[in-house]
VEXDREN-492601 format. One record per residue (C-alpha): residue number from 1; chain; x, y, z. Coordinates in steps of 0.5 Angstrom, whole numbers, plus 2048, in hexadecimal, padded with zeros to 3 digits. Example, Ala and Ser with C-alpha at 12.3 -4.5 7.8 and 13.67 -1.06 7.14 Angstrom:
# residues 2
<node 1,A,<819,7F7,810>>
<node 2,A,<81B,7FE,80E>>
//
This chain:
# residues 455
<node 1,A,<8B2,83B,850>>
<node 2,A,<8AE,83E,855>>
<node 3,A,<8A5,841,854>>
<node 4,A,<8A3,846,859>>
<node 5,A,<89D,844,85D>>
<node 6,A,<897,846,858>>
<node 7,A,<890,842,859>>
<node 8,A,<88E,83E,852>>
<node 9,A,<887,841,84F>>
<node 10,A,<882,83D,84E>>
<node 11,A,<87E,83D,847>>
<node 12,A,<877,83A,846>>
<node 13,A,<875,837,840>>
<node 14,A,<871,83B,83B>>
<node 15,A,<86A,838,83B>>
<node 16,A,<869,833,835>>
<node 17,A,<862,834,833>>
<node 18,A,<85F,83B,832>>
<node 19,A,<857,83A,830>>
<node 20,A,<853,835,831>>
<node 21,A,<84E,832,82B>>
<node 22,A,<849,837,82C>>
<node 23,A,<84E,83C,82B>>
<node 24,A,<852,839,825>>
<node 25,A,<84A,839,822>>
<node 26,A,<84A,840,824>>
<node 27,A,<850,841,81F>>
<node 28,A,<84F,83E,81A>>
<node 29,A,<848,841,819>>
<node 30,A,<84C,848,819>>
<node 31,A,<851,845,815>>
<node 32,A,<84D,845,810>>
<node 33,A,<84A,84C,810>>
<node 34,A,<852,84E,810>>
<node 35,A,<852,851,817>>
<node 36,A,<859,850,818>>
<node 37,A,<85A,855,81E>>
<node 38,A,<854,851,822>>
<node 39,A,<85A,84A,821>>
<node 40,A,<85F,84E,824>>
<node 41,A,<85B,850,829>>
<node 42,A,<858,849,82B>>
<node 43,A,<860,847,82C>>
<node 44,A,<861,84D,830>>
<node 45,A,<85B,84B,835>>
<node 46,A,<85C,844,835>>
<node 47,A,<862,845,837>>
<node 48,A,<861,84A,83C>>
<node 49,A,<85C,845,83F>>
<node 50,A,<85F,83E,83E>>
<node 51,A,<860,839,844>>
<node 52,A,<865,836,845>>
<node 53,A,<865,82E,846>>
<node 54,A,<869,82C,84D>>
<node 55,A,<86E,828,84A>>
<node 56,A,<870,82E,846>>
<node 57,A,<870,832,84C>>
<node 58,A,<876,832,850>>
<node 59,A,<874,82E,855>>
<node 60,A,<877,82B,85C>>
<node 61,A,<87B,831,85D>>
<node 62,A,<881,830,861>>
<node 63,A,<87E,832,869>>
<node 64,A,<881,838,86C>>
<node 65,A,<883,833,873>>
<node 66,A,<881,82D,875>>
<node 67,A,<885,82A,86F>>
<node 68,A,<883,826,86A>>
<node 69,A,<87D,821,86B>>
<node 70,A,<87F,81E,863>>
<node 71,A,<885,81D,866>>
<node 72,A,<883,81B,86D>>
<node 73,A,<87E,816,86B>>
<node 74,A,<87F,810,866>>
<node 75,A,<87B,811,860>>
<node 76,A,<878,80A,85D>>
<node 77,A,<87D,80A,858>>
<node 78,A,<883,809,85C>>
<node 79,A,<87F,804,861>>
<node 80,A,<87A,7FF,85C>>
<node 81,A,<87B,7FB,856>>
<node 82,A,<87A,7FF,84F>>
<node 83,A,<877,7FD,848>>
<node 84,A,<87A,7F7,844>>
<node 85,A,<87D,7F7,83D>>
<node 86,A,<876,7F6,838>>
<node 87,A,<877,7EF,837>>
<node 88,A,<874,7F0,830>>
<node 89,A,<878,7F5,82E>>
<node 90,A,<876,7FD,82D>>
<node 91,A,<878,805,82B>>
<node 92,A,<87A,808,830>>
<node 93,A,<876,80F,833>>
<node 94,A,<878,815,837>>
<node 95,A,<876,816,83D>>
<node 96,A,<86E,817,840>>
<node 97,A,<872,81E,843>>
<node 98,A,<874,820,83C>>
<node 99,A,<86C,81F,839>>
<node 100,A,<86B,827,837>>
<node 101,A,<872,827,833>>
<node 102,A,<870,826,82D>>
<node 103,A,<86F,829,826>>
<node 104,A,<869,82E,826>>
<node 105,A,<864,831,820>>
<node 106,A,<863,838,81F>>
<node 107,A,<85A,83A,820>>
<node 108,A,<859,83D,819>>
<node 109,A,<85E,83C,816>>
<node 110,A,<85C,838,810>>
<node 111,A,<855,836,80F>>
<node 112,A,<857,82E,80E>>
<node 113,A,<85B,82A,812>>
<node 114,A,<85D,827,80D>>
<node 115,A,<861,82C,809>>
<node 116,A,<863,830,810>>
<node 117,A,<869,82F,815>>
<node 118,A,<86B,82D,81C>>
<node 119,A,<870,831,81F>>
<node 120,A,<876,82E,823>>
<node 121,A,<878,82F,82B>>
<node 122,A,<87E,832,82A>>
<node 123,A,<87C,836,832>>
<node 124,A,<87D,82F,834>>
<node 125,A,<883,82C,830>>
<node 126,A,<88B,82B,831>>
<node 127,A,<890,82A,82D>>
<node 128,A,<890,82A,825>>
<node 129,A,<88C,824,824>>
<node 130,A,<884,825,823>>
<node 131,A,<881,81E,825>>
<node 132,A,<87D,81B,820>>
<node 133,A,<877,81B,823>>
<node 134,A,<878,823,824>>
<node 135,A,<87A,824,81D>>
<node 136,A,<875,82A,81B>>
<node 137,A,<870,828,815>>
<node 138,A,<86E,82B,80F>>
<node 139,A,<869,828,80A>>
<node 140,A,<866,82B,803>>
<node 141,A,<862,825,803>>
<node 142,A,<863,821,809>>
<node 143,A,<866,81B,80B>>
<node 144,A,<867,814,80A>>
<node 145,A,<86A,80E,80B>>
<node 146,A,<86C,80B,805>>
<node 147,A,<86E,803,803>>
<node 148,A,<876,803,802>>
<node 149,A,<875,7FD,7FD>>
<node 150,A,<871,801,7F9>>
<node 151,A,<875,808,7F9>>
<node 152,A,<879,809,7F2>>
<node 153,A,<87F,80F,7F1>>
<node 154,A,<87F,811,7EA>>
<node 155,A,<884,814,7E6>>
<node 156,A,<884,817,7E0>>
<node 157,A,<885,81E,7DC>>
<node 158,A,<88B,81F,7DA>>
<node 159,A,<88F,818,7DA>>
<node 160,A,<891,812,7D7>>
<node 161,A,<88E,80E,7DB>>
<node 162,A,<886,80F,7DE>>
<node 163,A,<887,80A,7E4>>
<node 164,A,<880,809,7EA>>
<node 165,A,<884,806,7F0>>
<node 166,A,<880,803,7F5>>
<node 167,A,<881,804,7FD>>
<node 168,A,<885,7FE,7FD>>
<node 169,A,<88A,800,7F8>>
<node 170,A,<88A,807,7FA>>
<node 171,A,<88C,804,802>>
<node 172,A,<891,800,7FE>>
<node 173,A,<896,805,7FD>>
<node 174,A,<89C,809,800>>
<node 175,A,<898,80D,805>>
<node 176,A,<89A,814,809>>
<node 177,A,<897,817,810>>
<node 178,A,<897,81E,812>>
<node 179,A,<895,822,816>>
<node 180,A,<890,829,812>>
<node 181,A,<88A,82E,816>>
<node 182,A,<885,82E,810>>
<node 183,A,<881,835,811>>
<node 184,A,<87A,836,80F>>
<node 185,A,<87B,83C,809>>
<node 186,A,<874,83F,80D>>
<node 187,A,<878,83E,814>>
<node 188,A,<877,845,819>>
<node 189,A,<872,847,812>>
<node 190,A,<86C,84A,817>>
<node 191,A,<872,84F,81B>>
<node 192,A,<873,852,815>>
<node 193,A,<86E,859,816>>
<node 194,A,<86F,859,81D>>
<node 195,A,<86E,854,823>>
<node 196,A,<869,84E,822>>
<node 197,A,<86B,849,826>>
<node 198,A,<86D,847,82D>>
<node 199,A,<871,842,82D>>
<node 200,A,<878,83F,82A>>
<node 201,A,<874,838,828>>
<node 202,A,<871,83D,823>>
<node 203,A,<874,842,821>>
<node 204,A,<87A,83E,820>>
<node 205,A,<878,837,820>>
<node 206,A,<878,835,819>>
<node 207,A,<880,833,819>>
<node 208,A,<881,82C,81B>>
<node 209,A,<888,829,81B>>
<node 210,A,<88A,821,81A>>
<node 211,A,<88F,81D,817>>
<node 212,A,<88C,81A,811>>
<node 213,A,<88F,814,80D>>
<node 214,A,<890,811,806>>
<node 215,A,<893,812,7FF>>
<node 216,A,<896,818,7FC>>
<node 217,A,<892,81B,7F6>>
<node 218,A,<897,81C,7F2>>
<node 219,A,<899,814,7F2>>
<node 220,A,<893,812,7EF>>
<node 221,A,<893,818,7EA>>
<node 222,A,<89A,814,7E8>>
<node 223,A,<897,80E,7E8>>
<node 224,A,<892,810,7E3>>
<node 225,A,<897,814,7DF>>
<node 226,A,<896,81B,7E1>>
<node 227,A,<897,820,7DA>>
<node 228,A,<89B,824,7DE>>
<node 229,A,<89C,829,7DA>>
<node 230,A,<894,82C,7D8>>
<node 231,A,<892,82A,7DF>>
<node 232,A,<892,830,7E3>>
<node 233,A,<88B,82E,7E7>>
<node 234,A,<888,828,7EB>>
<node 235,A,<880,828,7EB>>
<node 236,A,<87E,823,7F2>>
<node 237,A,<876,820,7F2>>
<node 238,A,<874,81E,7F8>>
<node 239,A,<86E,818,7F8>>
<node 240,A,<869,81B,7FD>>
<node 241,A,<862,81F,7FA>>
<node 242,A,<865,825,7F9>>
<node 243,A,<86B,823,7F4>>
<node 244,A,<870,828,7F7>>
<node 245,A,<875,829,7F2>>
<node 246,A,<87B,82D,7F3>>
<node 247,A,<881,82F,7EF>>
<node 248,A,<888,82E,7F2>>
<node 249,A,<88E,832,7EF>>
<node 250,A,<894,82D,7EC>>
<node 251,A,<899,830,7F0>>
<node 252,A,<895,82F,7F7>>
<node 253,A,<896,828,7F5>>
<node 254,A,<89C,828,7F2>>
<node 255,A,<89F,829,7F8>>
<node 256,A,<89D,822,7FB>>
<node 257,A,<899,825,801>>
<node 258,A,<892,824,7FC>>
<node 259,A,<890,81D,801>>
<node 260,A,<889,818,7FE>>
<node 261,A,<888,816,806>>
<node 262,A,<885,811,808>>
<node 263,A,<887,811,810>>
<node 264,A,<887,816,815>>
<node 265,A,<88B,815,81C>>
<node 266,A,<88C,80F,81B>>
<node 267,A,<885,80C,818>>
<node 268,A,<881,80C,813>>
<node 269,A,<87D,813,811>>
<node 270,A,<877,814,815>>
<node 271,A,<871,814,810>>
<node 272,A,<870,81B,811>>
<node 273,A,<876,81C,810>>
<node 274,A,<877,819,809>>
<node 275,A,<877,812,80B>>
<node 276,A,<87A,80E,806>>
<node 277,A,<87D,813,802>>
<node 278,A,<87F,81A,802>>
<node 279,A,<883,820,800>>
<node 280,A,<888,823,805>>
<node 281,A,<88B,82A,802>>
<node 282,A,<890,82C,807>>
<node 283,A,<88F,834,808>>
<node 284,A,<889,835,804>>
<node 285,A,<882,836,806>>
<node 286,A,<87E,830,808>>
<node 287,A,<879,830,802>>
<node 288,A,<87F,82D,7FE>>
<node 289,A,<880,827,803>>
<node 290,A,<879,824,7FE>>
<node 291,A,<877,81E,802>>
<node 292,A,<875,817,800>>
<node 293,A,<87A,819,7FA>>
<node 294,A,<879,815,7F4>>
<node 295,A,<87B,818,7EE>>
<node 296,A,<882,81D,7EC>>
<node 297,A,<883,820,7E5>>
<node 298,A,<889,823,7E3>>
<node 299,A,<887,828,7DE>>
<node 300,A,<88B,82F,7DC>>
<node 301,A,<887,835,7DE>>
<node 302,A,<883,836,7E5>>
<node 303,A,<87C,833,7E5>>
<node 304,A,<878,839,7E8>>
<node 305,A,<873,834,7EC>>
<node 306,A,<86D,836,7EF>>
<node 307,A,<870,837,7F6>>
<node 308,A,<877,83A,7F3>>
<node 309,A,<872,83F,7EE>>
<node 310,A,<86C,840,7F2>>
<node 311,A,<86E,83F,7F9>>
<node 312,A,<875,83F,7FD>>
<node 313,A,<877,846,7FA>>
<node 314,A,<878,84C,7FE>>
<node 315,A,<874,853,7FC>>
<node 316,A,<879,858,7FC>>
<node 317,A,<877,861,7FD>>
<node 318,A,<876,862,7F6>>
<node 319,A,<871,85C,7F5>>
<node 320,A,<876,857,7F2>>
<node 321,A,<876,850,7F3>>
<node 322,A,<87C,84D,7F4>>
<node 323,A,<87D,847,7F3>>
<node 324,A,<881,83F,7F5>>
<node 325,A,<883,844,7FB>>
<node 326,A,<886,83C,7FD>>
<node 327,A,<88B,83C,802>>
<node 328,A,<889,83E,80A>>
<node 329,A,<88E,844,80C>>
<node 330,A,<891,844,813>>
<node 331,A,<88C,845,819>>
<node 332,A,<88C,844,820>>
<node 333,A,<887,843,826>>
<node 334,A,<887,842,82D>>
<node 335,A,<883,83D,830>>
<node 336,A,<884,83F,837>>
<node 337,A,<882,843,83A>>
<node 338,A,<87C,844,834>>
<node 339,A,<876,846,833>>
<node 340,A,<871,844,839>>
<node 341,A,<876,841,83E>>
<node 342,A,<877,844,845>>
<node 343,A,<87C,846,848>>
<node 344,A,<87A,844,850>>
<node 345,A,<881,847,853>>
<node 346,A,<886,84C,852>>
<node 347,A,<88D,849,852>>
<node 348,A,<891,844,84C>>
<node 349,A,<88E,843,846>>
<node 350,A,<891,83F,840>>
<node 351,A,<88F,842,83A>>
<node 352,A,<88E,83D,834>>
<node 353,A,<88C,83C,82D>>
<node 354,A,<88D,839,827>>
<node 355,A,<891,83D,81F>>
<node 356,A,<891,83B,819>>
<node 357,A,<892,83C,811>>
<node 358,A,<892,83A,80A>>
<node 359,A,<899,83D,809>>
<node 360,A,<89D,839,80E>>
<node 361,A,<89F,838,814>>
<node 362,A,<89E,83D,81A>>
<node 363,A,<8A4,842,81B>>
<node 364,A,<8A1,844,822>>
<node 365,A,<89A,847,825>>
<node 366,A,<89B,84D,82A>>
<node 367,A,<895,84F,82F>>
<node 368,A,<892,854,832>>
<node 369,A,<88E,855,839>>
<node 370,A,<88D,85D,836>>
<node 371,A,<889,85D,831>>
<node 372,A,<890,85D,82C>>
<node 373,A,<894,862,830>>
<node 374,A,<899,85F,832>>
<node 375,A,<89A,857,830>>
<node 376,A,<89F,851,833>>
<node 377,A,<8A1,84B,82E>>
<node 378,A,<89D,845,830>>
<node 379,A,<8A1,83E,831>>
<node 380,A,<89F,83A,82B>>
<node 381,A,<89E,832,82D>>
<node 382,A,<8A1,82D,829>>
<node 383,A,<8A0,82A,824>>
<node 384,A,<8A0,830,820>>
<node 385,A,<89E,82D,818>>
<node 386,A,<89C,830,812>>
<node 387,A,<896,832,810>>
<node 388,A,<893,82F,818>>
<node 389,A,<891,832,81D>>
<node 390,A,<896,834,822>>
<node 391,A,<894,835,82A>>
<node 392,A,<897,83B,82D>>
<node 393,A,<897,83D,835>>
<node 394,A,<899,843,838>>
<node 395,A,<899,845,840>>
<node 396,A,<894,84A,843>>
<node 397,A,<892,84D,84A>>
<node 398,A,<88B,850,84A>>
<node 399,A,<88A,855,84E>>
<node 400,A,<884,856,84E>>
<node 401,A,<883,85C,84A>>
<node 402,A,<880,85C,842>>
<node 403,A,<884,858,83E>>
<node 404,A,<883,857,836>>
<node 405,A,<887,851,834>>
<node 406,A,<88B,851,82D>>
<node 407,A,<88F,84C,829>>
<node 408,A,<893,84E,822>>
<node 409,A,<896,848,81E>>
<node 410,A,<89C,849,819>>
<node 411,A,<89E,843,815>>
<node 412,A,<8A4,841,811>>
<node 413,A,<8A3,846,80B>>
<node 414,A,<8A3,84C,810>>
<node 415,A,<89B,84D,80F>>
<node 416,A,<899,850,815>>
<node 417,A,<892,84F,818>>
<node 418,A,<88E,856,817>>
<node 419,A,<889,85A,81B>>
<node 420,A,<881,85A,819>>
<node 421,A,<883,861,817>>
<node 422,A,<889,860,812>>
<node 423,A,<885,859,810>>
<node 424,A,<87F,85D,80E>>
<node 425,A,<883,863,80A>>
<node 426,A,<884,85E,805>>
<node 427,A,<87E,85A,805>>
<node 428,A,<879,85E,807>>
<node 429,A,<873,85C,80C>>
<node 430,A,<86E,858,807>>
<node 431,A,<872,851,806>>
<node 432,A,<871,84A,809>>
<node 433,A,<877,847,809>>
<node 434,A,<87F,847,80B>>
<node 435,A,<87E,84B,810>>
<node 436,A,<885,84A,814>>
<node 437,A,<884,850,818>>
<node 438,A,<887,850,81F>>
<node 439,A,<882,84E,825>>
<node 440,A,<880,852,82B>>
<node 441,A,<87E,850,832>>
<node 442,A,<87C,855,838>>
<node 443,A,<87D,852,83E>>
<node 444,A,<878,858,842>>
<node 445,A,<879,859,84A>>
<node 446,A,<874,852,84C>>
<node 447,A,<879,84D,848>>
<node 448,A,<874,84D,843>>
<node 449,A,<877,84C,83B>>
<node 450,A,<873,84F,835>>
<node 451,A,<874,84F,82E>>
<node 452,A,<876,857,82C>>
<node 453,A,<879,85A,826>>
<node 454,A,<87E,860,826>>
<node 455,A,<87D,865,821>>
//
């Protein structure tokens, strides 16, 4: 097949670090006197003015004649010897080019770190896979790295036989892999009145996606003699300092998709991420994931937890709040071109990001270049698996003008993506969390690309 001549657009990455130490000081101390415009605006300007590195920069551009002195000339690595394998064995790190991607906080966010969150390059990420080491982190009462000779299951509630398993007898049994996002219920939470922040890694970064490995819940409520009669719910306790204590429905677990995890992509659980033991809920927000997992108890009515009574629930128009609001409805976002990249030249572009949902797998993800007028079905990259991220590409050519860059998920079950407007008809503009609204980029005349809202 035959491509018409079309230069290919060059994108520069969006700067990684948007205030300084003095500035995150500055926004905690105004944090606390509730300024929130004074935040937004601190992103805004730091991102203005952000410089960014030369490795991020594009640099060594093709020269126009006179050829290529990084092909004319030998570079050392084609002509000496490299380094050797580590005789002592080690764990392999990414490149000293790709030092800035990496996981980020958000200044004035939360007052501690240790009950606070790292927010994920997703601007930086391909395929479906979040690596490990780029998993994003949210902690109620920090993390730790606990002994797994020492880490207990228990089990008890409605069954025959309460059981406390250790780590080896857990690994010890059939285990499955599969491939989930998890998605903090507060991601996309600061764009819910109006623009807040400048970037993907921070209006979308709570969303991970990873191949998680271990036992399925249900076999070990078999082993124990589950009363499947009058146990309709699960309450899931976690081991750290906040005591995290979730109710899982029974027919989530039923269906086998309820994993007690101890790998991810292929190794272990990270430590921040729940090392040795975590909960995995395919589809549900990622507060229900509870970490350092020690102990599930099966029991006949839900528990109303303090982070299922008090927090996690969606203020509704009429004040209400409603509650155990669980499964993360479909959403979509794209990655490039988003938020503080720049594109540097007119021509071809290959638009991509990443949909997901709760309910199921991904059906189709449309774009639109227009601000929603008029959208083209997106390419969706394979594997598309239930309940994990599915990668979508499309084709552009920029041309130079204003452009304001959409993407509107469906999945499997026909549920279509909404508008901020439509979204807000039925939530109001007052809630925290499960904004699945669709994103809007603007790419102005300068390649310049800003976070904006349509209304």
């Amino acid at each position: 097949m035959d491509h018409p001549a079309i230069n290919s657009g060059r994108v520069r990455k969006a700067p990684e670090n948007f205030l300084s130490q003095d500035g995150i000081k500055t926004v905690f101390s105004e944090a606390k006197r509730g300024r929130r415009d004074f935040i937004r605006n601190a992103f805004a300007a730091a991102a203005a003015g952000a410089a960014v590195p030369a490795a991020l920069a594009q640099g060594n551009p093709v020269p126009s004649e006179g050829g290529d002195p990084n092909i004319l000339n030998l570079p050392e690595h084609s002509k000496g010897l490299g380094q050797g394998v580590d005789p002592e064995g080690s764990y392999g790190m990414p490149s000293k080019y790709e030092a800035n991607v990496k996981r980020r906080i958000s200044p004035g966010l939360t007052q501690t770190t240790q009950a606070s969150v790292s927010f994920a390059p997703l601007q930086s990420l391909f395929g479906i896979v979040t690596p490990s080491g780029l998993h994003f982190e949210r902690h109620h009462q920090g993390w730790w790295d606990i002994d797994p000779s020492k880490h207990r299951l228990m089990i008890n509630g409605l069954v025959k036989r309460p059981m406390v398993l250790t780590m080896d007898e857990i690994m010890r049994l059939p285990s499955v892999s599969r491939f989930h996002f998890i998605e903090c219920g507060a991601n996309t939470a600061a764009e819910w009145g109006n623009v807040a922040v400048p970037t993907v890694q921070y209006t979308h970064g709570m969303l991970s996606c990873s191949e998680f490995t271990g036992v399925p819940l249900i076999t070990l409520l078999e082993m124990a003699g589950a009363d499947w009669k009058n146990g309709k719910f699960v309450l899931a306790e976690g081991a750290d300092g906040s005591s995290m204590t979730r109710t899982i429905p029974m027919s989530l677990i039923k269906s086998g998709e309820v994993i007690v995890a101890y790998g991810q992509n292929g190794e272990m659980l990270r430590p921040e991420n729940g090392y040795p033991l975590r909960l995995v809920v395919p589809g549900v927000q990622g507060v229900s994931w509870v970490k350092y997992l020690r102990r599930i108890e099966l029991g006949d009515m839900p528990y109303a937890a303090k982070d299922e009574a008090v927090h996690y629930i969606d203020l509704m128009p009429d004040g209400q709040h409603r509650q155990y609001s669980n499964l993360q409805q479909c959403k979509s976002v794209v990655t490039t071109p988003s938020g503080g990249q720049v594109l540097l030249d007119r021509g071809f572009y290959n638009i991509t990001g990443l949909a997901w949902s709760g309910y199921g797998k991904i059906k189709k993800v449309d774009v639109s270049v227009d601000g929603g007028r008029n959208w083209r079905q997106a390419r969706l990259e394979g594997p598309v698996h239930s309940k994990a991220l599915t990668r979508f590409n499309i084709d552009w050519v920029w041309d130079g003008k204003p452009a304001i860059i959409q993407s509107r998920a469906m999945d499997d079950t026909g549920f279509v993506q909404p508008t901020y407007r439509q979204l807000r008809a039925v939530r109001g503009t007052r809630s925290i969390y499960h904004n699945n609204a669709i994103q809007s980029w603007l790419v102005e005349e300068n390649g310049e690309v800003k976070n904006v809202q349509l209304s």
